[in-house]
N, CA, C, O and CB atoms as a CASP TS submission, in Angstrom:
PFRMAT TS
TARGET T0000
AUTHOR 0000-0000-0000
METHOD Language model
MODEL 1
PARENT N/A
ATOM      1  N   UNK     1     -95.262 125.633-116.486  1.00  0.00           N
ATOM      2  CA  UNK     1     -96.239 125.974-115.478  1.00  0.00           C
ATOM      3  C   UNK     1     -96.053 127.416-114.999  1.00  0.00           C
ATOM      4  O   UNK     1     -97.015 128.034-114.543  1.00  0.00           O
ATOM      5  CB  UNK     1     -96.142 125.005-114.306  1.00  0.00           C
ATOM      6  N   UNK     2     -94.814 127.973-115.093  1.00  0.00           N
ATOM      7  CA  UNK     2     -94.498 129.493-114.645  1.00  0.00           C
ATOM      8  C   UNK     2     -94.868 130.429-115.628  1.00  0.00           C
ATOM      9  O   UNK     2     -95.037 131.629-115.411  1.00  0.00           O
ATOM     10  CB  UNK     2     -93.002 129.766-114.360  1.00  0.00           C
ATOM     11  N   UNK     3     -95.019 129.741-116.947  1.00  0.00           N
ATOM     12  CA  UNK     3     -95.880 130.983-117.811  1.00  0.00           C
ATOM     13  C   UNK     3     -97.318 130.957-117.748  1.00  0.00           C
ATOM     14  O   UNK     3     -98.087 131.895-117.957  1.00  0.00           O
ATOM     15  CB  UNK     3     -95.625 130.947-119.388  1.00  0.00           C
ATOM     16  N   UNK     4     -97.623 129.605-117.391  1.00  0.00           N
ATOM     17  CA  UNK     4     -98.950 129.806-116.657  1.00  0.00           C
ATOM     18  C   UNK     4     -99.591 130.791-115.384  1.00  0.00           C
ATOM     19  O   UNK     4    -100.662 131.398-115.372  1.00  0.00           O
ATOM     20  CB  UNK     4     -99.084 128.676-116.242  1.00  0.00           C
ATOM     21  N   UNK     5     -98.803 130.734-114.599  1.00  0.00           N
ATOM     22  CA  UNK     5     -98.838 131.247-113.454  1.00  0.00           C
ATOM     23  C   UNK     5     -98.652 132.969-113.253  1.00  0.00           C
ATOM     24  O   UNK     5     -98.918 133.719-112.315  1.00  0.00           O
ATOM     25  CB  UNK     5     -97.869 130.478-112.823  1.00  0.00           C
ATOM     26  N   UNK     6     -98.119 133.168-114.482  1.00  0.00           N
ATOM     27  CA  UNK     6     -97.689 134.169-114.492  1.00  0.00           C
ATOM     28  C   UNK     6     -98.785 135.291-115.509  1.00  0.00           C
ATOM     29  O   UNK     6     -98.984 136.504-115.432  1.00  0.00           O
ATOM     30  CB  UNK     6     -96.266 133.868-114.867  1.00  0.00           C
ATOM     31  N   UNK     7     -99.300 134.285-116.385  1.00  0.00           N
ATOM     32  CA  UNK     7    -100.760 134.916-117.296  1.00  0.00           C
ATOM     33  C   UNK     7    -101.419 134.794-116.085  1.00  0.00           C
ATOM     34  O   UNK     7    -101.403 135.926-115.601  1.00  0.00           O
ATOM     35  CB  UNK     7    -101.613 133.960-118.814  1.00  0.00           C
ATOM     36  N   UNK     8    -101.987 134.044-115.337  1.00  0.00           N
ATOM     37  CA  UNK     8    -103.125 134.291-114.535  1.00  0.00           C
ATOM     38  C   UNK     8    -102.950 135.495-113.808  1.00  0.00           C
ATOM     39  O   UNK     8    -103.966 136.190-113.808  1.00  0.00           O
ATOM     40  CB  UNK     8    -103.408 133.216-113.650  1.00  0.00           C
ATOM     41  N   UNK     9    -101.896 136.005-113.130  1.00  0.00           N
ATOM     42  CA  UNK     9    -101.489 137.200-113.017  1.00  0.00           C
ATOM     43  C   UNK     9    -101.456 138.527-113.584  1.00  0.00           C
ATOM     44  O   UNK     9    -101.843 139.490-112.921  1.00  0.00           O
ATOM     45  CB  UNK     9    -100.794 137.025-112.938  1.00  0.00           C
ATOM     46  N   UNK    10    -101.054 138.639-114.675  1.00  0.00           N
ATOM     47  CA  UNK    10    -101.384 139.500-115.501  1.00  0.00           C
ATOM     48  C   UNK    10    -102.689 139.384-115.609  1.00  0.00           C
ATOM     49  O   UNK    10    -103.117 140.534-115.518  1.00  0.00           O
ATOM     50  CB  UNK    10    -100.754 139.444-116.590  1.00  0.00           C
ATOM     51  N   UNK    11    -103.755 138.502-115.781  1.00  0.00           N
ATOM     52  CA  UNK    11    -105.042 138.694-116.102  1.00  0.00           C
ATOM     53  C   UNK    11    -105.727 139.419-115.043  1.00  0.00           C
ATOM     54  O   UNK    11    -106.749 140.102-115.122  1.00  0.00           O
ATOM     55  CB  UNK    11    -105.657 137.490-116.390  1.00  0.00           C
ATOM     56  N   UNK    12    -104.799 139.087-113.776  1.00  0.00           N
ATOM     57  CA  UNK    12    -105.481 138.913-112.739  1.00  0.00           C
ATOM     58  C   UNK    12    -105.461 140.740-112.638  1.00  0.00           C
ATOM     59  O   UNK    12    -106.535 141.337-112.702  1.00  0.00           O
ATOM     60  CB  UNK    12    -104.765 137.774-111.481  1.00  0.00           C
ATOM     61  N   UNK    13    -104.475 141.317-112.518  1.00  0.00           N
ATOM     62  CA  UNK    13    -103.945 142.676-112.672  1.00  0.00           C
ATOM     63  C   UNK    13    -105.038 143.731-113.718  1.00  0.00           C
ATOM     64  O   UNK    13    -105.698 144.767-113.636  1.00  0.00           O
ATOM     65  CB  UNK    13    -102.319 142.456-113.387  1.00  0.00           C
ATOM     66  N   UNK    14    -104.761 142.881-114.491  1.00  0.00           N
ATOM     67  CA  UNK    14    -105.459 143.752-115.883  1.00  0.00           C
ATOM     68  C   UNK    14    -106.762 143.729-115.743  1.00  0.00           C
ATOM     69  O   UNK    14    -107.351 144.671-116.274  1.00  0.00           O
ATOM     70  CB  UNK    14    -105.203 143.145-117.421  1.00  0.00           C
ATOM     71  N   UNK    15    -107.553 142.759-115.061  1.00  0.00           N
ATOM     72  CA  UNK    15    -109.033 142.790-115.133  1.00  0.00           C
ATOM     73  C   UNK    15    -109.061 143.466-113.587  1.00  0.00           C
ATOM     74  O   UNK    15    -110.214 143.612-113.179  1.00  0.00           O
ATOM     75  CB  UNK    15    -109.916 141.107-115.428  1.00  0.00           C
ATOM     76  N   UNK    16    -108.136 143.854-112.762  1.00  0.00           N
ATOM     77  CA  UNK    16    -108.600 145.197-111.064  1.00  0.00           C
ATOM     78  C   UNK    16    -108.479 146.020-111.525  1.00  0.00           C
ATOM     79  O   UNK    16    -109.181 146.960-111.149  1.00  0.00           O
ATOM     80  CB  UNK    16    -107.753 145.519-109.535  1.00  0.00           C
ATOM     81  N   UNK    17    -107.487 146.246-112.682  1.00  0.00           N
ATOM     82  CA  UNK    17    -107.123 147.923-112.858  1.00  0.00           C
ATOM     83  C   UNK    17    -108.569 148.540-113.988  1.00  0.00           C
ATOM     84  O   UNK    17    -108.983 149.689-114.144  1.00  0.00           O
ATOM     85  CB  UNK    17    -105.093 148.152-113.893  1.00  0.00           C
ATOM     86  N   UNK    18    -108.957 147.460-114.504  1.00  0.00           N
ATOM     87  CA  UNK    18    -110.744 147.949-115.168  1.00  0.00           C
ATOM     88  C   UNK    18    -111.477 148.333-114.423  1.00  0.00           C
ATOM     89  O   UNK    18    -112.412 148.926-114.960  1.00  0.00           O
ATOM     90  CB  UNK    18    -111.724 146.962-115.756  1.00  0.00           C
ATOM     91  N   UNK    19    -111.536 148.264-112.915  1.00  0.00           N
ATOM     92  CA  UNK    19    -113.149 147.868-112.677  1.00  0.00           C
ATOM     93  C   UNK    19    -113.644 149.215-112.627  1.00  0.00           C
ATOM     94  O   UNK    19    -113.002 150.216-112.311  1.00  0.00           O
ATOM     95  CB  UNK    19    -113.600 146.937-111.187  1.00  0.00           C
ATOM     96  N   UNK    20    -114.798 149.145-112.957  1.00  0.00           N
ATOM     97  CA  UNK    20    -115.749 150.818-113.168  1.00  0.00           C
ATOM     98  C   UNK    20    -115.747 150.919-112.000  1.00  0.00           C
ATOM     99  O   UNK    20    -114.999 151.858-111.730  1.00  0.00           O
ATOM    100  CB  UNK    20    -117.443 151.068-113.863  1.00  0.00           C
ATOM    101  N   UNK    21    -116.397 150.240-110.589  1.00  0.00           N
ATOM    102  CA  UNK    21    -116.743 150.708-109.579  1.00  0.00           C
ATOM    103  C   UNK    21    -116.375 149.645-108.159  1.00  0.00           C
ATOM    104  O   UNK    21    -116.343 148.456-108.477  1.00  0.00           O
ATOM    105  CB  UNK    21    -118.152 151.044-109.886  1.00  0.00           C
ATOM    106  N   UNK    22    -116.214 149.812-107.289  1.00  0.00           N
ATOM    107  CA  UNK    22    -115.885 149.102-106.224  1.00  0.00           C
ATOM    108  C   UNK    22    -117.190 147.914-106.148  1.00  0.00           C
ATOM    109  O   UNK    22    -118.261 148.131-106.715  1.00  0.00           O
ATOM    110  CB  UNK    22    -115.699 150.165-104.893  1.00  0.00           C
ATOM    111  N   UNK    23    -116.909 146.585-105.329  1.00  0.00           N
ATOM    112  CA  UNK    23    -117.256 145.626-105.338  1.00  0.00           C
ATOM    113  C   UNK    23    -117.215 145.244-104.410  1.00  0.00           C
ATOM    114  O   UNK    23    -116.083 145.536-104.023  1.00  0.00           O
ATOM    115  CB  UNK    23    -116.955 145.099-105.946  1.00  0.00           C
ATOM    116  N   UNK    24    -117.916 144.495-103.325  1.00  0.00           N
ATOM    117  CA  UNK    24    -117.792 143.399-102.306  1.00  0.00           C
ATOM    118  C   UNK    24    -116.223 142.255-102.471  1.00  0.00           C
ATOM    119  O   UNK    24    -115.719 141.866-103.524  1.00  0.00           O
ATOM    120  CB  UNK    24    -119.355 142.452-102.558  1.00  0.00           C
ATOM    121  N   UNK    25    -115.929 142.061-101.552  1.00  0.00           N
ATOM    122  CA  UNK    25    -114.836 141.111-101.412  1.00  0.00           C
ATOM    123  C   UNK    25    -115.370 140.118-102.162  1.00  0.00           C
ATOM    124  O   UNK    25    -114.891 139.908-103.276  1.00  0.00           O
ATOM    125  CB  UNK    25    -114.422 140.673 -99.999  1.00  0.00           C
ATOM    126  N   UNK    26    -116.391 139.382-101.705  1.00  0.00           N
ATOM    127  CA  UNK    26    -117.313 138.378-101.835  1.00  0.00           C
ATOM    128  C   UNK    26    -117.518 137.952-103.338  1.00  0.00           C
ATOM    129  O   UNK    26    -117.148 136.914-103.886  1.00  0.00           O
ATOM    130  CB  UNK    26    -118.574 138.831-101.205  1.00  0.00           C
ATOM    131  N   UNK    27    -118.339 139.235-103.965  1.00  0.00           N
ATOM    132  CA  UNK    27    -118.536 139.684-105.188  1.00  0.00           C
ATOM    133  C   UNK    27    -117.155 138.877-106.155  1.00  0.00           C
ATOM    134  O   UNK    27    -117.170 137.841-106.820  1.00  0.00           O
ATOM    135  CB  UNK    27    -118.565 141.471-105.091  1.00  0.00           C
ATOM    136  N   UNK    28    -115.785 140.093-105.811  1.00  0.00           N
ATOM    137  CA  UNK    28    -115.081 139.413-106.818  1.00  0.00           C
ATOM    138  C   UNK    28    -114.336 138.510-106.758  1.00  0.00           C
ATOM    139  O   UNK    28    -113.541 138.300-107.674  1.00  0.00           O
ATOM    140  CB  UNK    28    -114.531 139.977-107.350  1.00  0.00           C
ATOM    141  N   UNK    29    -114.418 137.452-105.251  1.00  0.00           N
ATOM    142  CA  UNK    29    -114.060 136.044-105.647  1.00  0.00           C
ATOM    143  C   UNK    29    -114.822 135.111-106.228  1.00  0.00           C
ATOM    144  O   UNK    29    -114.311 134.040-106.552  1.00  0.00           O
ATOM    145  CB  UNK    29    -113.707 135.451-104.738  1.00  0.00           C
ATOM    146  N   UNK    30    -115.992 135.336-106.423  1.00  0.00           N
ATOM    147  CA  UNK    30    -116.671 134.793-107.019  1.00  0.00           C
ATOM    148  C   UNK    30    -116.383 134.980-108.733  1.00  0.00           C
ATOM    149  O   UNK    30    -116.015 134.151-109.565  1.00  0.00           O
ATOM    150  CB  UNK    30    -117.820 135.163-106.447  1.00  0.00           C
ATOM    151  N   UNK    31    -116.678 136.255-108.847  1.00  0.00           N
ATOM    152  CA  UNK    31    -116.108 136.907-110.334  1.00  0.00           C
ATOM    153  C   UNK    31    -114.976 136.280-111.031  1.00  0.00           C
ATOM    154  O   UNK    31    -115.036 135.811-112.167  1.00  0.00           O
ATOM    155  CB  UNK    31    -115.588 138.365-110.164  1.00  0.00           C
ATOM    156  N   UNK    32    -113.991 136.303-110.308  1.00  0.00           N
ATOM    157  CA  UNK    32    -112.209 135.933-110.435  1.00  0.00           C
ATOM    158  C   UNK    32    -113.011 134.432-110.759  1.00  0.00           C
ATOM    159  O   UNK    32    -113.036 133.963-111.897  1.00  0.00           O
ATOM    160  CB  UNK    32    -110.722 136.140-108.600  1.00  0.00           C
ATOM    161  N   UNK    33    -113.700 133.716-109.502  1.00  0.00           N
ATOM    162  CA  UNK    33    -113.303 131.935-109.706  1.00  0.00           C
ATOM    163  C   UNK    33    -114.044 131.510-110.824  1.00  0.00           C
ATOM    164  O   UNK    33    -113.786 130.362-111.186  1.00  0.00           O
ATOM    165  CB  UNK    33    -113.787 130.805-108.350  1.00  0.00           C
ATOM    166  N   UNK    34    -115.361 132.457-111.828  1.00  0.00           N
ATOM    167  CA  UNK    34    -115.942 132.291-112.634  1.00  0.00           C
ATOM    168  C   UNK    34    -114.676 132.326-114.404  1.00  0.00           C
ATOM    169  O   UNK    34    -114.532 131.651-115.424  1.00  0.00           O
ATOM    170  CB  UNK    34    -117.146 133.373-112.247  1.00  0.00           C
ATOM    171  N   UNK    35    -114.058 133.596-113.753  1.00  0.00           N
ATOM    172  CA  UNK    35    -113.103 133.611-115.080  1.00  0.00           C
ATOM    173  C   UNK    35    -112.380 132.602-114.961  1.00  0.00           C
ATOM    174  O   UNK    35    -112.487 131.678-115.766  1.00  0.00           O
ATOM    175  CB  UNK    35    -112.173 134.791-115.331  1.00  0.00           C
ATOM    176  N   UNK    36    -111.689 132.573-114.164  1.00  0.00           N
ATOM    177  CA  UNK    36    -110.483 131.012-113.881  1.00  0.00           C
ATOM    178  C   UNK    36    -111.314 129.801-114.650  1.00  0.00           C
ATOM    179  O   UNK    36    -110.916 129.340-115.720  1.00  0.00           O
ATOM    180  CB  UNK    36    -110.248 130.377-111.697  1.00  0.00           C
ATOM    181  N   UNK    37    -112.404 129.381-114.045  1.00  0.00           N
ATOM    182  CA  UNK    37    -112.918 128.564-114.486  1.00  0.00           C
ATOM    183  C   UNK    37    -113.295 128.502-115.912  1.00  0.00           C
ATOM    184  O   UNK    37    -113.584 127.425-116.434  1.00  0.00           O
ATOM    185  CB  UNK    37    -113.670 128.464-113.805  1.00  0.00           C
ATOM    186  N   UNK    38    -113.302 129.580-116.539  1.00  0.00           N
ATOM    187  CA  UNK    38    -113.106 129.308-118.458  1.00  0.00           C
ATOM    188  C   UNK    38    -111.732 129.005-119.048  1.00  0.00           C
ATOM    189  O   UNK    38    -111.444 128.547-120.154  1.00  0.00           O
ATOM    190  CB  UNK    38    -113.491 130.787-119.412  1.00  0.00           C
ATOM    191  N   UNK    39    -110.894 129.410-117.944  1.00  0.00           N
ATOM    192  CA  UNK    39    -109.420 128.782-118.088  1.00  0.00           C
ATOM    193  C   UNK    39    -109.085 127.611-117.969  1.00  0.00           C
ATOM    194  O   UNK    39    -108.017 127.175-118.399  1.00  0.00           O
ATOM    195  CB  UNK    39    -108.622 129.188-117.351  1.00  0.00           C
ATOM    196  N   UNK    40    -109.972 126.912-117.350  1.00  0.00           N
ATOM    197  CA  UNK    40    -109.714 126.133-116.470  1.00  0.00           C
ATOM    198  C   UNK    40    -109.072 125.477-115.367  1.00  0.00           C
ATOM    199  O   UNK    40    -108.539 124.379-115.212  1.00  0.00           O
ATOM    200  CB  UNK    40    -109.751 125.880-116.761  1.00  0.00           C
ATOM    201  N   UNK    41    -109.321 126.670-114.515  1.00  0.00           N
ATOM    202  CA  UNK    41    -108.590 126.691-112.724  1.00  0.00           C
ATOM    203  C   UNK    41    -109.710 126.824-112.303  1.00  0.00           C
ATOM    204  O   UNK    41    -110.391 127.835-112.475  1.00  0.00           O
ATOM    205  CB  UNK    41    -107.436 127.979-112.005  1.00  0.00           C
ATOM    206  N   UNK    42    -110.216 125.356-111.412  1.00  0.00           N
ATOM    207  CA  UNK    42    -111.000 125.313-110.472  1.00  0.00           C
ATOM    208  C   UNK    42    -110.432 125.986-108.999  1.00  0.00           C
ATOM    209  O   UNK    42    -109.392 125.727-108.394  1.00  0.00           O
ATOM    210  CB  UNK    42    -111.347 123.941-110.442  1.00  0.00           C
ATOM    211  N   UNK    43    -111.317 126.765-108.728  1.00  0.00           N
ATOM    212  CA  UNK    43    -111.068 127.515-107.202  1.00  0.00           C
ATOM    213  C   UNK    43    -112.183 127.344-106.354  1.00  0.00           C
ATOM    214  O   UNK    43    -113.362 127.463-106.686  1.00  0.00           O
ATOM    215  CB  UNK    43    -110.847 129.149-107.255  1.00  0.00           C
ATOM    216  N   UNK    44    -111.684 127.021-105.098  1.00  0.00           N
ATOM    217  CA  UNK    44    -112.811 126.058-103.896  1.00  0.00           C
ATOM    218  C   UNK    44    -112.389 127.173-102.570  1.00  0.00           C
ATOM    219  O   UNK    44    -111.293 127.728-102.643  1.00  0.00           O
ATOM    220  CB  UNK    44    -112.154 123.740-103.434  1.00  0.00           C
ATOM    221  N   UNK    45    -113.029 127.378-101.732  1.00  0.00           N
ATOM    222  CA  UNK    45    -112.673 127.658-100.381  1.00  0.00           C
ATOM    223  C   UNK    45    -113.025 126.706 -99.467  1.00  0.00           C
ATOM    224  O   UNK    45    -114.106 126.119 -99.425  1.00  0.00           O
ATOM    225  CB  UNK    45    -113.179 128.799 -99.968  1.00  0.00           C
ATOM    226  N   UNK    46    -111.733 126.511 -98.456  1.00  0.00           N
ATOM    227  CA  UNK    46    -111.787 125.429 -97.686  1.00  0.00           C
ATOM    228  C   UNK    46    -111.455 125.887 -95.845  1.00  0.00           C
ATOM    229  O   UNK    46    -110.617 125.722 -94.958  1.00  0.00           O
ATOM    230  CB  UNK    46    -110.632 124.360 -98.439  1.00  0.00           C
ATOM    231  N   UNK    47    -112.476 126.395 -96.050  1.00  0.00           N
ATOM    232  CA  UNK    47    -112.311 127.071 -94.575  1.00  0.00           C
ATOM    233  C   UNK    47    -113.522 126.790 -93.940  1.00  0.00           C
ATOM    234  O   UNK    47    -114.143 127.643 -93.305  1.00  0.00           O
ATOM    235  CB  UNK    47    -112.053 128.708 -94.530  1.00  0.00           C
ATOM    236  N   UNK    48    -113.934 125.479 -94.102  1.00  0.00           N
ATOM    237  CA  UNK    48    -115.481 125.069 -93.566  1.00  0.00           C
ATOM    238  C   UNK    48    -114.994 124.373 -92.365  1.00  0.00           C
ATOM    239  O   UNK    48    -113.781 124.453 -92.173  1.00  0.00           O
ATOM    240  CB  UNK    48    -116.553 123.977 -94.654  1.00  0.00           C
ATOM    241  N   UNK    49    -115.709 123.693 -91.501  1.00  0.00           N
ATOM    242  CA  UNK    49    -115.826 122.831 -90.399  1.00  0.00           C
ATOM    243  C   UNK    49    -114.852 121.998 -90.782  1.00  0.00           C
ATOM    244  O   UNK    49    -114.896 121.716 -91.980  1.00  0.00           O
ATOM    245  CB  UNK    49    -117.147 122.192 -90.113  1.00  0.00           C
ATOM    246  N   UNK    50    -113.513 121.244 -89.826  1.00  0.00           N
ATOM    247  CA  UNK    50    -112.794 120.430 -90.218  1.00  0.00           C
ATOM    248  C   UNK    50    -112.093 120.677 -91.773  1.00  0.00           C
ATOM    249  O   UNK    50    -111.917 119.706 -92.508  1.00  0.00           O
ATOM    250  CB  UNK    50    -113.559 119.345 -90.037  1.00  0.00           C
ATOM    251  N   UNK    51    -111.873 121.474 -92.020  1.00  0.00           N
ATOM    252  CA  UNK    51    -111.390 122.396 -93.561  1.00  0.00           C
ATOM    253  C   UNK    51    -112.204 121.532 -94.846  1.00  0.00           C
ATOM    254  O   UNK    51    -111.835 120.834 -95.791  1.00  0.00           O
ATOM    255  CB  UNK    51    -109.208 122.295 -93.935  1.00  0.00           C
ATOM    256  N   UNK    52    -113.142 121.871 -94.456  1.00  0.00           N
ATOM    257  CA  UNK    52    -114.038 121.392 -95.866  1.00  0.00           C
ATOM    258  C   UNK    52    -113.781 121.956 -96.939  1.00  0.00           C
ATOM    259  O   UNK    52    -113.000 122.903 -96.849  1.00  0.00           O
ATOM    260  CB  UNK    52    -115.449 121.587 -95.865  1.00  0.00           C
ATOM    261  N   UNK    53    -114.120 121.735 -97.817  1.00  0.00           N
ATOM    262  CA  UNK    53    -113.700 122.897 -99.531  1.00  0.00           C
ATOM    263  C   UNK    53    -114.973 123.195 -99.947  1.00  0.00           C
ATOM    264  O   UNK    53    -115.827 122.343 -99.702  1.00  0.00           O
ATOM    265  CB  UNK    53    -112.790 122.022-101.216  1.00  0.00           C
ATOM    266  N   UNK    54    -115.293 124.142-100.486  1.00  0.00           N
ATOM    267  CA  UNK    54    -116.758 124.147-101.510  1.00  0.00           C
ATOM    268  C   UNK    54    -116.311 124.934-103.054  1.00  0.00           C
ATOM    269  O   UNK    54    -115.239 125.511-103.237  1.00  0.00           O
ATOM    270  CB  UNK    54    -118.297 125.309-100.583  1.00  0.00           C
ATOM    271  N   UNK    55    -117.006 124.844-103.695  1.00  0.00           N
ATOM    272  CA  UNK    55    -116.731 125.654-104.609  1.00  0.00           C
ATOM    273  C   UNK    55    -117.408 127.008-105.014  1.00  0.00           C
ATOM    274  O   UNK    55    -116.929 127.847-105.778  1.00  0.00           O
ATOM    275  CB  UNK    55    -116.738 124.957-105.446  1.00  0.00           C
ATOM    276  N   UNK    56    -118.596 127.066-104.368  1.00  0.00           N
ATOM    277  CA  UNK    56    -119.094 128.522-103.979  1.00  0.00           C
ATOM    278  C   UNK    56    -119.018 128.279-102.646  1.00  0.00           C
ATOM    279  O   UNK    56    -118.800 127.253-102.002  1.00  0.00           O
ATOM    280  CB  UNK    56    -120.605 129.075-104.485  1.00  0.00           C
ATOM    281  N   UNK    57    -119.358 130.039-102.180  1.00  0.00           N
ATOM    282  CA  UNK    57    -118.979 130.424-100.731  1.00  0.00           C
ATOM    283  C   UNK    57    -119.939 131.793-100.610  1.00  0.00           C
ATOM    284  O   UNK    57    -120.088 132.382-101.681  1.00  0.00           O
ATOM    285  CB  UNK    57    -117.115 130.741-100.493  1.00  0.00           C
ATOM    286  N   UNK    58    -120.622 132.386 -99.425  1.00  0.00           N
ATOM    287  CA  UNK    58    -120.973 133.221 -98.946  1.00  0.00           C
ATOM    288  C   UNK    58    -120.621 133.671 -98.304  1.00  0.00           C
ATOM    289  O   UNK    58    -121.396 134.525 -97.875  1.00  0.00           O
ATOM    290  CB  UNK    58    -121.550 133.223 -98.757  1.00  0.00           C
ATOM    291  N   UNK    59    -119.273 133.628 -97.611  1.00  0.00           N
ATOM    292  CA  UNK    59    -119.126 134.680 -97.121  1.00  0.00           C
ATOM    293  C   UNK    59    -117.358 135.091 -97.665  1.00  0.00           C
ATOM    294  O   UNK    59    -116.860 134.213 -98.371  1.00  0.00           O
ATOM    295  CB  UNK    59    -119.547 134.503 -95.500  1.00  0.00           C
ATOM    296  N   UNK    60    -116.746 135.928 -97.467  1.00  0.00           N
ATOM    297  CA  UNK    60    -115.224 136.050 -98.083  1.00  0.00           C
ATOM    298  C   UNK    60    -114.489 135.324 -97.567  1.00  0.00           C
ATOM    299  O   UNK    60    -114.413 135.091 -96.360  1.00  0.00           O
ATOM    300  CB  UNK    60    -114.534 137.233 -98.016  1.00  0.00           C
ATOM    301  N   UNK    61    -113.852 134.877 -98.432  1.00  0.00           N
ATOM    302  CA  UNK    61    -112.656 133.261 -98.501  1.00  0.00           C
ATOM    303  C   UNK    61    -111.069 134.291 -97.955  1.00  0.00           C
ATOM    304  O   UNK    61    -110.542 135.237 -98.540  1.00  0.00           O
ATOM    305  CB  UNK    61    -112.361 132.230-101.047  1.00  0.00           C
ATOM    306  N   UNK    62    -110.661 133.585 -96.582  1.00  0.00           N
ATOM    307  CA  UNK    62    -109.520 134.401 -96.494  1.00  0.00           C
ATOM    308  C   UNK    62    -108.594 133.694 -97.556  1.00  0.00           C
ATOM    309  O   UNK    62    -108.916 132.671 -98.161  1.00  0.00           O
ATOM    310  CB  UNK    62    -108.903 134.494 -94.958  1.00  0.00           C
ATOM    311  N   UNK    63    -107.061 134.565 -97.748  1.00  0.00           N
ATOM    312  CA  UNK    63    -106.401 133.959 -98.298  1.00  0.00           C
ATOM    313  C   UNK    63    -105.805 132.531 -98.594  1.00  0.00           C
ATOM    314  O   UNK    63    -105.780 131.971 -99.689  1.00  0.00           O
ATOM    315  CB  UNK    63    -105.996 134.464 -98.111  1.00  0.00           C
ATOM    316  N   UNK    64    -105.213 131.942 -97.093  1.00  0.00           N
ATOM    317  CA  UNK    64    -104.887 130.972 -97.542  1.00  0.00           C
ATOM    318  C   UNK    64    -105.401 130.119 -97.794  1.00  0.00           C
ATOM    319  O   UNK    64    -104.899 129.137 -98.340  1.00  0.00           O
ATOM    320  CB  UNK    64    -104.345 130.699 -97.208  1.00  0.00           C
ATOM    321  N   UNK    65    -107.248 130.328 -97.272  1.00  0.00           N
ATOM    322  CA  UNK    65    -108.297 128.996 -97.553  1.00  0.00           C
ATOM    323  C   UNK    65    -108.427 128.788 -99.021  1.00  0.00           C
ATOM    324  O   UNK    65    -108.670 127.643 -99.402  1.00  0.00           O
ATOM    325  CB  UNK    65    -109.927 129.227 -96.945  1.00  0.00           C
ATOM    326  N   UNK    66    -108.245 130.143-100.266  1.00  0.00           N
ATOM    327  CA  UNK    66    -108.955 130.287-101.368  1.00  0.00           C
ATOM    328  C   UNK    66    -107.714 129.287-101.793  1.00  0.00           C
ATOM    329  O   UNK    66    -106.575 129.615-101.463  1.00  0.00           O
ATOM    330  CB  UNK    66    -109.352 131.881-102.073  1.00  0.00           C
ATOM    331  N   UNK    67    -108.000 127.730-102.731  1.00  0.00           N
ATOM    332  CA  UNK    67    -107.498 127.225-103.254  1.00  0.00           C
ATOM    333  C   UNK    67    -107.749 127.493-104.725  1.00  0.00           C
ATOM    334  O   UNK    67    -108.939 127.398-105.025  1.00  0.00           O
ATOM    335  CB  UNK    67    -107.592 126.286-102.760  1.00  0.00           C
ATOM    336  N   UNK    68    -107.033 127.763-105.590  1.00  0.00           N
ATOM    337  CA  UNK    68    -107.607 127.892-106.998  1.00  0.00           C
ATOM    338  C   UNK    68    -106.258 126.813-107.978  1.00  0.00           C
ATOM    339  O   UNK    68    -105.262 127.359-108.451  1.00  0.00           O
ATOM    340  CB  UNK    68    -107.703 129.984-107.529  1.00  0.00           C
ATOM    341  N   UNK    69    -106.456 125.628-108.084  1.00  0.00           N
ATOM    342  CA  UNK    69    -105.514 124.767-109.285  1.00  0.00           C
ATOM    343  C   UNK    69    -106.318 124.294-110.394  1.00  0.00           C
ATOM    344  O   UNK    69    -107.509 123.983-110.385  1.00  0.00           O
ATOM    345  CB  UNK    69    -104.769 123.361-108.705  1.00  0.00           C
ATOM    346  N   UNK    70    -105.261 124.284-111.612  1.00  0.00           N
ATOM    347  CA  UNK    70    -106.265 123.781-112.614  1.00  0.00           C
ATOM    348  C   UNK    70    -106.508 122.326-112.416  1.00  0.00           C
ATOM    349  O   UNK    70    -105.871 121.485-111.781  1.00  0.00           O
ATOM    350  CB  UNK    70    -105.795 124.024-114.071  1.00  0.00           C
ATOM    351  N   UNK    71    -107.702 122.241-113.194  1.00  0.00           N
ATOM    352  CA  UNK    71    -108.473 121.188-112.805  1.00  0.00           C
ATOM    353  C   UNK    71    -108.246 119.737-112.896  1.00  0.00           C
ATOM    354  O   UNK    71    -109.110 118.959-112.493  1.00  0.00           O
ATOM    355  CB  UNK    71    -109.418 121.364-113.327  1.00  0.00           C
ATOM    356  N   UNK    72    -107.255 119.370-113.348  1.00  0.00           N
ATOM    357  CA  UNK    72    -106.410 118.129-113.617  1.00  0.00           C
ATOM    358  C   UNK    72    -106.015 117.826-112.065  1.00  0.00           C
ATOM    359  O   UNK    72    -105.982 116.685-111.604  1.00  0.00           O
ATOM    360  CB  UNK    72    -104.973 118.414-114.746  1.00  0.00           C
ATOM    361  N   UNK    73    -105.728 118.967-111.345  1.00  0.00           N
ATOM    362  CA  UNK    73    -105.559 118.469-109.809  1.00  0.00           C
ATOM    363  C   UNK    73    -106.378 118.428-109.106  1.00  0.00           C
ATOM    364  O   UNK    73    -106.033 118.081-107.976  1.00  0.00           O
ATOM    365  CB  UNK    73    -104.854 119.009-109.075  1.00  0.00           C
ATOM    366  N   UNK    74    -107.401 118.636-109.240  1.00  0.00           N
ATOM    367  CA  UNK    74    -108.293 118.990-107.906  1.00  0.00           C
ATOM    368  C   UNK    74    -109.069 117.466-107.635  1.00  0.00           C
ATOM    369  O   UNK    74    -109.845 117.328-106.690  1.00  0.00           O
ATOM    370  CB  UNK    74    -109.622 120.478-108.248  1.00  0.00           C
TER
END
């Protein structure tokens, strides 16, 4: 699971240090939870009423709300 954890990282690294141009917060959690999700790591934000989860979001997911596990757990 730690070489897992540890590619998503590197991916995670390697696809900020590309970006042509700056982005909304918003923008690239969405971006990020789209790639994860061909990995298959579902990522939800759960910072709704009574900590609801969703899996899209409008407005930026603070940190500790953004849950992202692969999908066998969720």
């Amino acid at each position: 699971m730690n070489k897992f954890l540890a590619f998503l990282l590197m991916l995670l690294v390697i696809s900020t240090s590309q970006a042509a141009r700056p982005l909304s917060a918003l923008s690239v959690q969405q971006r990020y939870s789209k790639i994860f999700a061909t990995l298959g790591v579902v990522c939800k934000c759960c910072d709704g009423s009574g900590g609801e989860c969703s899996s899209t979001w409008t407005q930026p997911c603070s940190q500790p709300h953004l849950k992202c596990l692969p999908w066998k757990l969720h």
